[in-house]
C-alpha distance (Angstrom), angle and dihedral (degrees) to the residues before:
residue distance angle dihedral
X1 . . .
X2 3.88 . .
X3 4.19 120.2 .
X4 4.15 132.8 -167.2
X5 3.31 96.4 -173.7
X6 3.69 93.4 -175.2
X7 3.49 136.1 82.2
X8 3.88 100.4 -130.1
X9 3.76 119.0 101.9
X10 3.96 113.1 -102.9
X11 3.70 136.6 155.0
X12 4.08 121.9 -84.6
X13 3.29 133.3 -152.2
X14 3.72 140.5 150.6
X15 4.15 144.2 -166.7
X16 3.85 104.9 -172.3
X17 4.26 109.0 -161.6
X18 4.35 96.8 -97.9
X19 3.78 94.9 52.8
X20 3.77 101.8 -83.3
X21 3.98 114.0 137.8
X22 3.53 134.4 175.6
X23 3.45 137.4 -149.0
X24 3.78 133.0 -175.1
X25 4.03 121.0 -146.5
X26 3.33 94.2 -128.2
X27 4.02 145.0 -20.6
X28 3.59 118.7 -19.6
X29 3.88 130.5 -144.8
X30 3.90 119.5 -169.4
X31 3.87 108.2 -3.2
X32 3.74 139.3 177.4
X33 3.88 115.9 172.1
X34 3.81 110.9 179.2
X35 4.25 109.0 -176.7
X36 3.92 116.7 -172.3
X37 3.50 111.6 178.9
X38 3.63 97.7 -179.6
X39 4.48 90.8 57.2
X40 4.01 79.6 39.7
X41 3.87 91.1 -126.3
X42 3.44 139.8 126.2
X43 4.24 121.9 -161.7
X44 3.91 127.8 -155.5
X45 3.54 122.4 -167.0
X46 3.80 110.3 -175.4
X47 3.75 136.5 178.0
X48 3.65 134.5 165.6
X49 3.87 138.1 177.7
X50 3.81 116.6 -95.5
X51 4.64 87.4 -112.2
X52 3.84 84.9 43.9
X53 4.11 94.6 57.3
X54 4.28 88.6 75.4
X55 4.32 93.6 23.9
X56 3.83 116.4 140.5
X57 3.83 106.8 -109.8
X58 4.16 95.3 12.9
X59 4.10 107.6 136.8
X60 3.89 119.5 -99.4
X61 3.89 93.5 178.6
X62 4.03 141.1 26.0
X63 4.04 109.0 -155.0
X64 3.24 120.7 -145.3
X65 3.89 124.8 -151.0
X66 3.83 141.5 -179.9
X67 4.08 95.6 28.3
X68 3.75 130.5 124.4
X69 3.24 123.5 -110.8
X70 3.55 123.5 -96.1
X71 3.85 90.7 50.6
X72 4.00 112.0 151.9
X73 3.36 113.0 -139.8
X74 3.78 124.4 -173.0
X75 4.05 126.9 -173.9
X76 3.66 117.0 -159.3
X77 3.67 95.5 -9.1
X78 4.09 91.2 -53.2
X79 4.18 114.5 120.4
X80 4.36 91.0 -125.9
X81 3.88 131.2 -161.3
X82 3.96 105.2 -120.2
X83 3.83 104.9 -168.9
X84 3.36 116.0 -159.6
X85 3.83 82.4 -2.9
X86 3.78 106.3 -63.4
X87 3.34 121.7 134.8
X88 4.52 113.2 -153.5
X89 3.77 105.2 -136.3
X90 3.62 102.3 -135.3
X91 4.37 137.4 157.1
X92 3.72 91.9 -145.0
């Protein structure tokens, strides 16, 4: 599991133990990225302030690398389609 708990823009990236990494597009707000290999899913929750939704530089997408396929992944709740194992960061 990886955390920013705070609402300021930074850079995110991730090496899970197994060879799985993560990488977001761009800057990140408030994150929570939970990957369990053994259930075979991945979990996104992702919340940004109202000026940060059209910000210059503010993530769209996390990729995900180094997983199997038939991983679930689910962002904010929501079951999502990662193809070719990106994930759109979205409030809806």
């Amino acid at each position: 599991m990886a955390l920013n708990p705070f609402p300021d823009p930074t850079s995110f990236a991730l090496d899970v133990p197994g060879g799985v990494t993560v990488q977001a597009d761009g800057k990140v707000s408030l994150l929570r990225v939970i990957v369990s290999l053994k259930d075979g899913r991945v979990s996104v929750d992702y919340a940004v302030r109202e000026e940060q939704k059209t910000a210059a530089g503010m993530a769209r997408a996390l990729r995900f690398d180094g997983l199997n396929g038939g991983t679930q992944f689910v962002c904010n709740g929501k079951v999502v389609e990662a193809r070719g194992g990106v994930v759109p960061l979205s409030e809806e």
